[in-house]
N, C-alpha and C positions, 0 to 999 in steps of 0.2 A: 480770243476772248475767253473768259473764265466764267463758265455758267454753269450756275448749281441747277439741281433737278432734283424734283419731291414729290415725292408721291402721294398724295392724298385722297383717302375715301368719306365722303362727307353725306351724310344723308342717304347714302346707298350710290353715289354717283361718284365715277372714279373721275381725280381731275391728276393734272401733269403740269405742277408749276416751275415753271422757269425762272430764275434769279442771274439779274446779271450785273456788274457794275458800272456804274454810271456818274461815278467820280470820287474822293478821296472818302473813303468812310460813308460812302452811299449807292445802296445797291438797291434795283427795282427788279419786284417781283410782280409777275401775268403768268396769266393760264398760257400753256404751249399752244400753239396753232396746231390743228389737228386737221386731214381730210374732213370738208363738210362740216366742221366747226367752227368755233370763234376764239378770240380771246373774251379777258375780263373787259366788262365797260371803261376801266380805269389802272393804272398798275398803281400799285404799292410800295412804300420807300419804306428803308429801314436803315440803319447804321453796319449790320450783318447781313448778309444769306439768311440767316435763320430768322431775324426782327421781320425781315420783308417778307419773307413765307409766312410767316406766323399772322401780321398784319391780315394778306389775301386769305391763306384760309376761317381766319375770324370771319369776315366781311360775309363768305361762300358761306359760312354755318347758317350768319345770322339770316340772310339772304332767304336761307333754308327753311328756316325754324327749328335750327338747334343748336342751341348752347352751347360754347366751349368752354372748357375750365383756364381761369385767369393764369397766364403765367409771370 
């Protein structure tokens, strides 16, 4: 399987999303499983690796209380 990985610091908190494909032009993106952690309540769809990261980390800003810039 072909899984991207990104690394994201969002509010001071490091997160490690994982992007994988999940069928022709559609990729979902979650927070990785980590010891004693979780994933996100929900994953994210995108058309790319990059739509679907971009997706969950918006979601983790807002979650946050902080803004990201529109891409």
């Amino acid at each position: 399987m072909n899984v991207h990985r990104f690394e994201e610091v969002i509010n001071g908190r490091e997160y490690l999303i994982e992007v994988s494909p999940v069928g022709t032009d559609q990729w979902r993106a979650q927070i990785a499983r980590v010891p004693c952690g979780s994933r996100a309540l929900m994953p994210f769809y995108g058309r790319t690796p990059d739509e679907a990261a971009r997706g969950l980390s918006r979601w983790l800003s807002l979650a946050h209380g902080r803004q990201m810039p529109h891409a």
